[in-house]
N, C-alpha and C positions, 0 to 999 in steps of 0.2 A: 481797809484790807481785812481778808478774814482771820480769825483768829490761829487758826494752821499758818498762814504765811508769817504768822508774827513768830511761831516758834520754829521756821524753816533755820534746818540744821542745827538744833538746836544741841545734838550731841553730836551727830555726828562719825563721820567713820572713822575708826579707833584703830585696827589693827594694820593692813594692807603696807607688807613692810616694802620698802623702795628696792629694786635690784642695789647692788655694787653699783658705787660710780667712784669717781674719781676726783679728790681734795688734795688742794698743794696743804692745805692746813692739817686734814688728818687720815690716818691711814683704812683701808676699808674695814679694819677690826674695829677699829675706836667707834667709827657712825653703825656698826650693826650693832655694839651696847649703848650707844646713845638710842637704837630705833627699840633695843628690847625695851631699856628703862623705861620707855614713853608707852608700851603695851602693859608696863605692867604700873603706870599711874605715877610714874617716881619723876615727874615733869619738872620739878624742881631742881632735882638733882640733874637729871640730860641739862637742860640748861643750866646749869653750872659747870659740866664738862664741855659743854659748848663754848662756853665764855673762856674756859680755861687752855682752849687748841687756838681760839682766835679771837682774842679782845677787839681787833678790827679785822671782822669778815667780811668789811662791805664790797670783797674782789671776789668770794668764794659761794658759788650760787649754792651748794650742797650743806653748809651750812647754813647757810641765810635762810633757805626755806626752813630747814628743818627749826632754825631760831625762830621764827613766825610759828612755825607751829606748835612749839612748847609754850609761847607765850595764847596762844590762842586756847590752849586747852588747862591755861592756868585760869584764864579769864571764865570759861568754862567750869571749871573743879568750882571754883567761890564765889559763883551765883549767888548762893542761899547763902551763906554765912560773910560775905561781903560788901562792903558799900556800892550800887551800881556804878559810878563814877570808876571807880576803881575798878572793874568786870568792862567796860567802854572803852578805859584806859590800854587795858591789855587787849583787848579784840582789835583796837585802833593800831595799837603798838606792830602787832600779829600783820595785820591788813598793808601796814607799811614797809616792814619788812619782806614780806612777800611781793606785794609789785617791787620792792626792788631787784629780785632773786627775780622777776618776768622780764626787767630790765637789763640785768647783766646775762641771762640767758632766754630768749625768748622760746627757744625749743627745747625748754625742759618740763617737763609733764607735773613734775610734782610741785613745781613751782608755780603752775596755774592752777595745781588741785586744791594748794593751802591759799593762795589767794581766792578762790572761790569759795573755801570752807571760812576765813576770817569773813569776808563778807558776807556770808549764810552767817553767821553766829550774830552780825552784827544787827541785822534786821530787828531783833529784840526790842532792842532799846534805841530806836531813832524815828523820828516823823512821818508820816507815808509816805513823801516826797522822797527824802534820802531812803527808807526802806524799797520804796521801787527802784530807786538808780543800783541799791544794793542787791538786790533779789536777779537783778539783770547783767549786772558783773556774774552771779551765780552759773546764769547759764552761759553766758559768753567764755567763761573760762574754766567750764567741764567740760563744753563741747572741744576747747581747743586743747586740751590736757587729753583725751579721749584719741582726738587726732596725730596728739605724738607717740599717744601707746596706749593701742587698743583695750591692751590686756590688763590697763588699771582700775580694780578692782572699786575700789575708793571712790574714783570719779562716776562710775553707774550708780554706787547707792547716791552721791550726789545730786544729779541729777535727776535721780529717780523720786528722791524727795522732793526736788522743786515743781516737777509735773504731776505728783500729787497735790500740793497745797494749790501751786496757781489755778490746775484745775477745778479746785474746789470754789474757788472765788467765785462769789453770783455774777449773774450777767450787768446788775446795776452798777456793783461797784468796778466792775472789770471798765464798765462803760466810760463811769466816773473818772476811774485811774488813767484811760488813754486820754478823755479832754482835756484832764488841766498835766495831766505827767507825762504822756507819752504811751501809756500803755506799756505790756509786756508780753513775750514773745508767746508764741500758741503755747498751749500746752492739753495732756490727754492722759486719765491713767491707765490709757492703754499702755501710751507710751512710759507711763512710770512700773506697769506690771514689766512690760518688757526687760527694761535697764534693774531691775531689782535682781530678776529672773537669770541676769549675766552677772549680776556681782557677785550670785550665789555659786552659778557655775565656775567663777574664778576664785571664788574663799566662801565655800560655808561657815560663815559668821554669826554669831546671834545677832547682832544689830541688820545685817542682809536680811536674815529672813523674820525680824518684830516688822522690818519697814514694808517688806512684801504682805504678813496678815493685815498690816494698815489699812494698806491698797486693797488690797480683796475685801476688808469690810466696806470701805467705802461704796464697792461696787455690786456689794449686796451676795460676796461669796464666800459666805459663811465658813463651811465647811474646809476651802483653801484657806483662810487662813486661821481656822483652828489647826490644822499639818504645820504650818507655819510656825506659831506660835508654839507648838510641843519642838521643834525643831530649832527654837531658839532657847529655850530650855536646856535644850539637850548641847548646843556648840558653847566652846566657849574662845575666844581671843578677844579683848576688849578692855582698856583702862574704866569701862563707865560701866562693866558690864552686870554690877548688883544693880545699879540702875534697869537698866534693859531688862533684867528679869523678871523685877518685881512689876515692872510696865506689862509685861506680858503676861504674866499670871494675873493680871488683871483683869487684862483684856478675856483670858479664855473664862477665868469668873464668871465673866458678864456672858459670854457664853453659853452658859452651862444652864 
């Protein structure tokens, strides 16, 4: 597979806070400081608040995701300074907790958004075989996260990632991957300008509009995404977002 699909969601959408919902375990104040701590990187500590409303939340889908997702973007944070065992471990941990939160609610949107973001992180580090079954959860459950609410912001840049990298895939190895794996669904960056271009209209993000200059260079439009790239500069909401900017001042660097 090509080296893009190996680092699909590799960070990830950081901010795109979830509406209000509704927990027997805890009250809608308690999950909007558990959603800031986790915007502003303190993923340790959310889970720990987490643990402390519900040692057994395997009944409360509002936590369960949100529990997958702090372990997902733990596994995340200690890449570099980490044992990868230990970075597999949490993305695994993340990946199971989330299909369980798909299981105790099937029409809950952010419950397929983290189960689609633990299995994008996990492509990293696993085989081609498991990296296509996992790249294919990706888009199976943006699309159906997408279906329960339009308006999540999160699940476009998702998506929008994965129709950039599959589309980058040669036509040999795509060929490769359908004989002995099954292949993977179409993909265009047309359709990845598109879904970028709606996560921006729903939260100017810096990580929205790095993953939209991506796209444009790829496609040979320069210009869009040096706009981009000054525009990710300039937003800020994001636990990774020194990351994202140094990426991007890179990018217009090379630019220049």
């Amino acid at each position: 597979m090509a080296a893009g699909l190996l680092a699909l969601l590799l960070v990830g959408p950081a901010a795109g806070q979830p509406a209000a919902e509704q927990s027997a375990a805890a009250p809608d104040s308690t999950l909007a400081l558990i959603d800031s701590l986790r915007v502003r990187g303190q993923f340790r500590k959310a889970l720990t608040v987490l643990q402390r409303l519900a040692p057994d939340s395997t009944r409360d889908v509002s936590i369960l995701w949100r529990r997958a997702l702090m372990w997902s973007d733990l596994g995340r944070a200690q890449r570099v300074v980490a044992s990868s065992d230990s970075t597999i471990a949490r993305h695994r941990r993340a990946l199971a907790l989330a299909r369980r939160a798909c299981e105790l609610d099937s029409t809950h949107a952010w419950a397929h958004l983290v189960t689609a973001l633990a299995a994008g992180r996990l492509t990293l580090h696993t085989k081609r075989g498991t990296r296509i079954r996992y790249s294919r959860l990706v888009k199976t459950h943006t699309d159906r996260a997408l279906a329960l609410d339009s308006a999540l912001a999160p699940a476009y840049h998702l998506r929008g990632r994965w129709h950039r990298e599959v589309a980058d895939i040669n036509i040999i190895k795509k060929t490769l991957a359908k004989a002995i794996y099954g292949g993977l669904p179409p993909a265009s960056f047309e359709q990845s300008v598109d879904d970028f271009k709606q996560a921006i209209a729903l939260e100017s993000k810096p990580y929205n509009h790095l993953e939209l200059a991506k796209t444009y260079l790829e496609v040979g439009r320069d210009s869009s995404a040096r706009a981009h790239l000054q525009r990710a500069l300039a937003t800020s909401g994001s636990p990774f977002e020194d990351e994202h900017r140094r990426e991007a001042r890179a990018l217009l660097d090379e630019l220049r």
